[in-house]
C-alpha positions in Angstrom: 12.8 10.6 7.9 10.3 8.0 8.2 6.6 9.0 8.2 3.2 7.4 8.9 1.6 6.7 5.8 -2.2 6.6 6.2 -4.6 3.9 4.3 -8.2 3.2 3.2 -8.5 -0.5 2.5 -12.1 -0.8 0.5 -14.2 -4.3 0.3 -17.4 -5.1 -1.1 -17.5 -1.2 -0.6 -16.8 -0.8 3.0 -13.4 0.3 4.7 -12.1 -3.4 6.2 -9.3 -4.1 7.7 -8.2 -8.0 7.1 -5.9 -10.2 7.3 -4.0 -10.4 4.2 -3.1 -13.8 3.5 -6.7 -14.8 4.0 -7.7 -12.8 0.9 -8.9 -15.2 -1.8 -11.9 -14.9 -4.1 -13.4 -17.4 -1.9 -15.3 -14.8 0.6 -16.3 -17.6 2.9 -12.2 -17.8 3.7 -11.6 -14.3 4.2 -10.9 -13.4 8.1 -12.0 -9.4 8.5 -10.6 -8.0 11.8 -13.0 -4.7 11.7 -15.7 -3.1 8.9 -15.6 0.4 9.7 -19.6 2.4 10.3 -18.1 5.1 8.3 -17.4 5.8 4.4 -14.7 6.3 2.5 -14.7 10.1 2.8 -14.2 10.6 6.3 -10.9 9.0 6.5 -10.0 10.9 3.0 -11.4 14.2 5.0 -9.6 13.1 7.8 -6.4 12.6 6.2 -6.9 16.2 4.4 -7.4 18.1 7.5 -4.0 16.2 9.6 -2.3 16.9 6.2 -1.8 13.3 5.7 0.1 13.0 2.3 1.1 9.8 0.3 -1.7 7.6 1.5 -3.1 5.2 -0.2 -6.8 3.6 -1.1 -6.6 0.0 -2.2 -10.3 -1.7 -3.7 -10.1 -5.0 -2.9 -11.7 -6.7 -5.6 -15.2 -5.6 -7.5 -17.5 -3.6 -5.9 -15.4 -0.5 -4.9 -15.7 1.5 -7.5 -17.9 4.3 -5.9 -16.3 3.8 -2.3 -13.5 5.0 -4.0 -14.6 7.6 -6.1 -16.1 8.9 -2.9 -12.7 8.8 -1.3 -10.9 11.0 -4.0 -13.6 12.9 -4.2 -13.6 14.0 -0.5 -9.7 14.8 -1.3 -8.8 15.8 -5.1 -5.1 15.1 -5.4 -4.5 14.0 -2.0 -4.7 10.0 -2.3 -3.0 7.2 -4.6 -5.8 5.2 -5.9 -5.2 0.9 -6.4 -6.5 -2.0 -7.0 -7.6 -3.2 -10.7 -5.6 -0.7 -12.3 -4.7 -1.2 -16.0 -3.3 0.8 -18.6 -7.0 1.4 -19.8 -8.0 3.1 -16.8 -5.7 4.8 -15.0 -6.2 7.9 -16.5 -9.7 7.8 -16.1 -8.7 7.2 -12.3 -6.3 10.2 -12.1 -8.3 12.5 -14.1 -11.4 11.5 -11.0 -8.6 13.0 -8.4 -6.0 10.3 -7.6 -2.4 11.8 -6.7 -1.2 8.6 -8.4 -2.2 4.8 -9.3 -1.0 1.9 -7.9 -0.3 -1.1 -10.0 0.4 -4.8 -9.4 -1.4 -7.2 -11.2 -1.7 -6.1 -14.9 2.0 -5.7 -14.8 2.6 -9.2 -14.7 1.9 -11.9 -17.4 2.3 -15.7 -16.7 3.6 -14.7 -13.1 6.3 -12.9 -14.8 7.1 -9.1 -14.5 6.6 -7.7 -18.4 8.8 -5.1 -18.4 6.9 -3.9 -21.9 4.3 -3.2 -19.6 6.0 -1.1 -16.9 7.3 1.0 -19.7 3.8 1.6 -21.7 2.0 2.2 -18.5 5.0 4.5 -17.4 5.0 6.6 -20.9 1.3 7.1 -20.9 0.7 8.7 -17.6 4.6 10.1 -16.3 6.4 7.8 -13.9 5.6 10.9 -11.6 2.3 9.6 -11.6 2.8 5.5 -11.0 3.0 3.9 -7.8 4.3 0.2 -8.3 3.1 -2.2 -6.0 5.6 -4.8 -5.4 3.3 -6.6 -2.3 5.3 -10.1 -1.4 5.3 -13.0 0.1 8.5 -14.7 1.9 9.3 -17.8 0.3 12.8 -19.3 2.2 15.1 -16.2 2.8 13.6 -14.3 0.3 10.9 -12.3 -1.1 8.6 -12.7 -4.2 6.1 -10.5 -5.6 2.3 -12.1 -4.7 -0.5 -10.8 -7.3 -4.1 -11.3 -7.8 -4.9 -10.2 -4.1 -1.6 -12.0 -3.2 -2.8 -15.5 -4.1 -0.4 -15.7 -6.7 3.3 -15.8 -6.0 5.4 -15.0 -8.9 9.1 -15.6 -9.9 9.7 -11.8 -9.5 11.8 -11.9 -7.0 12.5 -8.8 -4.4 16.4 -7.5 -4.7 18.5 -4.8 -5.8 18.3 -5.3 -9.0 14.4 -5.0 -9.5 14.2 -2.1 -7.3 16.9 0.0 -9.4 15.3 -1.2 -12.6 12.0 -0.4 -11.7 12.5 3.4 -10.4 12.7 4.1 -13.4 9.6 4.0 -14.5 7.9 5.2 -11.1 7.7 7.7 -8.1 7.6 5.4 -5.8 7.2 1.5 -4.6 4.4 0.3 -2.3 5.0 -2.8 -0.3 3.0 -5.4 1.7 4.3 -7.9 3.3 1.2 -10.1 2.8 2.5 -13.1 5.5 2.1 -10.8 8.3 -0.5 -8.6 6.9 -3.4 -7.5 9.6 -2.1 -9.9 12.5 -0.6 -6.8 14.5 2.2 -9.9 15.3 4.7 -7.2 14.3 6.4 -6.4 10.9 9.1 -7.8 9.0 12.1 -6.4 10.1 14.6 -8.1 7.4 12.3 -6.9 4.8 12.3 -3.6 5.9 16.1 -3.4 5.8 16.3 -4.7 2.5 14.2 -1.8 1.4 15.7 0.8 3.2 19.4 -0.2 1.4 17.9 -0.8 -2.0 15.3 0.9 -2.6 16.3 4.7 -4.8 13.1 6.0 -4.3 10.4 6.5 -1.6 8.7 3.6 -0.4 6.0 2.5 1.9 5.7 -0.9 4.0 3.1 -2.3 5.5 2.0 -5.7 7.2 2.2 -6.4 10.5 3.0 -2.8 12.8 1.8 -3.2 16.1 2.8 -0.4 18.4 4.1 3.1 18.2 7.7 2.3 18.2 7.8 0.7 14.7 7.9 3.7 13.6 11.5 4.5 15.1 12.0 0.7 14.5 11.7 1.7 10.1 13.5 4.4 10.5 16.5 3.0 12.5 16.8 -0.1 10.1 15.9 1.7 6.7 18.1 5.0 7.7 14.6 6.7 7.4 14.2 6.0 3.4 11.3 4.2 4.1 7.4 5.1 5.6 4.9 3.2 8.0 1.3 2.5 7.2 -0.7 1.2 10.1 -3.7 -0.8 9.6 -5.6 -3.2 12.4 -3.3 -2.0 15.1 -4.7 1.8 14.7 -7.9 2.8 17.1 -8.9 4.2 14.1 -9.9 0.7 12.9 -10.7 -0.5 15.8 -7.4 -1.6 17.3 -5.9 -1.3 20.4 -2.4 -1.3 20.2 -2.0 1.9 18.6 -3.3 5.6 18.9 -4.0 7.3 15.2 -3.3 11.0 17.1 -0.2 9.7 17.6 0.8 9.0 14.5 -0.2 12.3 13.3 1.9 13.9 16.3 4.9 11.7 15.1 4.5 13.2 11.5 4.5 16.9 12.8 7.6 16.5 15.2 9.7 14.1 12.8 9.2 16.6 9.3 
């Protein structure tokens, strides 16, 4: 059954929500639809106290470290932790309280998925523990995998094949779809499909949920294999659209 998946999105150490495509290391360029007044740890204690599982805190570039420490502090075990994630400190990561890591970037070299990477990363801290990030951008009729804060298409391209291959060597797959990522201009419907027939293990898309119903929306076109996160649509960041004690409610009556 398909569940709202809460998120903390950190930058330059405040919870922000943005607009995804906008996100270059040019900060000038970035368009920010809401900076949250509150820290890191009152979402994470919110999330604890609605029992909020499989959420996700994403730093967004340098500068996040001790947002996010705060976050996972406020919630040992209860969060996945992303963003800059390497196979040099993801244990340093889980061992501060992350549930699991999510990782993009480091697993790609040249703007190719090393698979040598996947596996060492995989063996060092259980695939029960890694979260791979396969965040995309729509190029034609299909989907590549966008790194380096989703600047960087690469020739890893979304389809079966990847996502058997993959779950492997993971718990689960979180997904952006960076083209429609914080415009509340509604998600990507073929996208989600494609996920909800190919994808073996959980997996979480975001980018682009506007209103309550997307929720049914996932679940009818991914049979329910795949969750919901809400981000500048949710009153909770200062959207309109979209009520986060609904969400909760939906998670409590669709267990």
């Amino acid at each position: 059954m398909t569940q709202f998946r809460p998120c903390i999105d950190i930058h330059n150490g405040k919870v922000k929500q943005i607009v995804g495509s906008s996100l270059e290391s040019r900060t000038q360029s970035l368009k920010t639809n809401y900076v949250s007044p509150h820290d890191t740890s009152y979402f994470a204690s919110l999330y604890k106290k609605d029992r909020l599982t499989g959420g996700h805190v994403i730093k967004l570039g340098p500068g996040n470290e001790q947002a996010a420490m705060n976050a996972l502090a406020a919630w040992p075990g209860g969060l996945q932790l992303g963003g800059g994630i390497t196979i040099d400190n993801a244990e340093h990561w889980l061992a501060l309280g992350a549930e699991k890591v999510i990782v993009t970037s480091w697993l790609f070299t040249d703007h190719a998925l090393d698979m040598s990477k996947v596996v060492a990363l995989s063996e060092k801290i259980g695939a029960d523990k890694l979260v791979i990030d396969l965040s995309c951008r729509k190029q034609g009729d299909r989907w590549f995998v966008a790194t380096d804060r989703w600047q960087t298409i690469t020739d890893t391209e979304i389809n079966r094949k990847l996502l058997q291959n993959l779950s492997t060597y993971c718990a689960e797959y979180l997904i952006h779809a960076a083209d429609v990522e914080g415009k509340c201009e509604g998600i990507d419907l073929e996208l989600v499909t494609l996920l909800g027939a190919e994808c073996p293990i959980p997996c979480t898309y975001a980018g682009g949920a506007k209103c309550l119903g997307d929720l049914d929306t996932v679940h009818r076109l991914s049979n329910g294999n795949v969750d919901l996160t809400f981000g500048s649509a949710l009153d909770l960041f200062g959207g309109e659209l979209v009520k986060y004690e609904d969400c909760v409610r939906w998670n409590r009556e669709h267990q």
